[in-house]
N, C-alpha and C positions, 0 to 999 in steps of 0.2 A: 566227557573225556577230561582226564585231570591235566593240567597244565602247569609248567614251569614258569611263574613271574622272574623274567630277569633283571638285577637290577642294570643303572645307568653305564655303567664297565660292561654288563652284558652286553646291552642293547646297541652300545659303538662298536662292537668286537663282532658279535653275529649277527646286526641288521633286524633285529625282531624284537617285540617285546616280549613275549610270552611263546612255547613250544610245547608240543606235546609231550609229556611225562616219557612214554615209550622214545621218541624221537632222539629225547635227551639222554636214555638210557643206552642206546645205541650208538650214541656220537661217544659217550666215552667208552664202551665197549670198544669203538673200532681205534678208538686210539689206544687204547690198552695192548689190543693185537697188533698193531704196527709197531709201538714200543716195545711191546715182549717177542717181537719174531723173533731174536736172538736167544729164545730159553729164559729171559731171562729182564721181568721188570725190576728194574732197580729203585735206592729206597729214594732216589733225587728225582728219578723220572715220575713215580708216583705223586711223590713231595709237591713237582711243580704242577702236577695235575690236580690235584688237592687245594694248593693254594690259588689258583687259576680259576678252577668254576667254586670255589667258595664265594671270592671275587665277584664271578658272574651271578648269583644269586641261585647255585645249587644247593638242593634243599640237603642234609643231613644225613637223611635216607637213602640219598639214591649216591651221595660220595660214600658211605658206608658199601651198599651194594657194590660200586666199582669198585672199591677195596677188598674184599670180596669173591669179585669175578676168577674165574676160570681163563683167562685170555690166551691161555697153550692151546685151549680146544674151539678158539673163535672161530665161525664163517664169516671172514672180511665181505666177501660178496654179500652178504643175507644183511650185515649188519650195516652197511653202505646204502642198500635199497631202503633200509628202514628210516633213514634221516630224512628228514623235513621240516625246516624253519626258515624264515625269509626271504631271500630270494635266492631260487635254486641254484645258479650260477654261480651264486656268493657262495652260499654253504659248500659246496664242497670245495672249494680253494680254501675257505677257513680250515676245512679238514686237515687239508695237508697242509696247512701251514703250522695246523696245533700239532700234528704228529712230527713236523719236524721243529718243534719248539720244544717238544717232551722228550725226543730222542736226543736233543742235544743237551739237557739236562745233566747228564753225560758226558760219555763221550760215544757220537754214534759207532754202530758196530756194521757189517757187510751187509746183514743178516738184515737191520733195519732197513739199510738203504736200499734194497731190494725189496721188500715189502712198502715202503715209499713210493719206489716205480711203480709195483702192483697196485700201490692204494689209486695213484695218479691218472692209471690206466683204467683201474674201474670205474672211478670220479670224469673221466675222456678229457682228461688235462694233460693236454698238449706238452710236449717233450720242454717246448722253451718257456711255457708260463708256469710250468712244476721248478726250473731252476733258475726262475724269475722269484717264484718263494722262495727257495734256497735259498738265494744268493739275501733275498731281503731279510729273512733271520740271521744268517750271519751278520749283515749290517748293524742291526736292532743292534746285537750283542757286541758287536764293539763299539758302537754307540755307547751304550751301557756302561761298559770297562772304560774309555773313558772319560765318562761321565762322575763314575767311580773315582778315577783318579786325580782328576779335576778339584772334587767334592768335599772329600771326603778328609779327615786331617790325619796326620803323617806319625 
C-alpha cells in the first residue's frame, strides 16, 4: 500500500507520520466539496489548499489530482468514510477545522457553512466542539493580522 511521508509541519498538524496514499486523496477530496458546496472553488481557497499540504509534504501528484478533481459531483459521505490517519478523534476535527480554514480563504458563503454543519454531522462533532473550531480559526486569523501589523514595516 503506497504511503504519504509527512513532513514535520505535517506530523504537528495531523498527529501521524505517514498515511495512506487513498486516505490522503480523500481528505482533500472532501475538503474540496465543502469548499466548492457554493458552485464554486475559488482561486484563494485552492491557493491555501495548495500551499497547506505542500507544506504538509503532499507529494505533486496527488496536489495535481486535487487540482483536477470534480468536487461539484463529490459523495461527502463516501469520501469522509475513506479517511484514516492518526488518531480517529483527531482526524476529523482536523477536517473541519481544514475546511473551515480553506472556506475562509475567502469569504465563507451560506452554501459552505451548511456543508460545514453537514461535514460536522458526519464527522458526529458535537454542535459546541464544531464552533469551538470556528471560533479557534477566527482566532488564529486575527492573531495573524495582527501580527501582520505589529511586524511588518509601514
Amino acid at each position: 500500500m503506497t504511503t504519504v511521508e509527512l513532513t514535520d509541519f505535517g506530523k504537528d498538524i495531523y498527529g501521524a507520520e505517514e498515511t495512506t496514499i487513498d486516505s490522503w486523496y480523500a481528505y482533500g477530496y472532501a475538503l474540496m466539496a465543502i469548499a466548492g458546496a457554493d458552485d464554486n472553488l475559488s482561486d484563494r481557497e485552492l491557493g491555501w489548499m495548495m500551499r497547506h499540504f505542500r507544506k504538509a509534504g503532499t507529494p505533486d501528484d496527488v496536489l495535481q489530482a486535487w487540482a483536477d478533481y470534480d468536487y461539484r459531483n463529490a459523495d461527502l459521505d463516501k469520501l469522509i468514510g475513506q479517511i484514516r490517519f492518526g488518531e480517529p478523534r483527531h482526524h476529523v476535527r482536523i477536517l473541519l477545522y481544514d475546511a473551515i480554514q480553506m472556506t475562509r480563504a475567502d469569504r465563507i458563503t451560506g452554501a459552505e457553512m451548511a456543508a460545514i454543519d453537514r461535514a460536522a454531522e458526519l464527522l458526529h462533532i458535537d454542535s459546541v466542539t464544531a464552533n469551538m473550531i470556528l471560533s479557534l480559526v477566527e482566532l488564529e486569523r486575527t492573531s495573524a493580522s495582527m501580527r501582520r501589523a505589529l511586524f511588518t514595516s509601514e
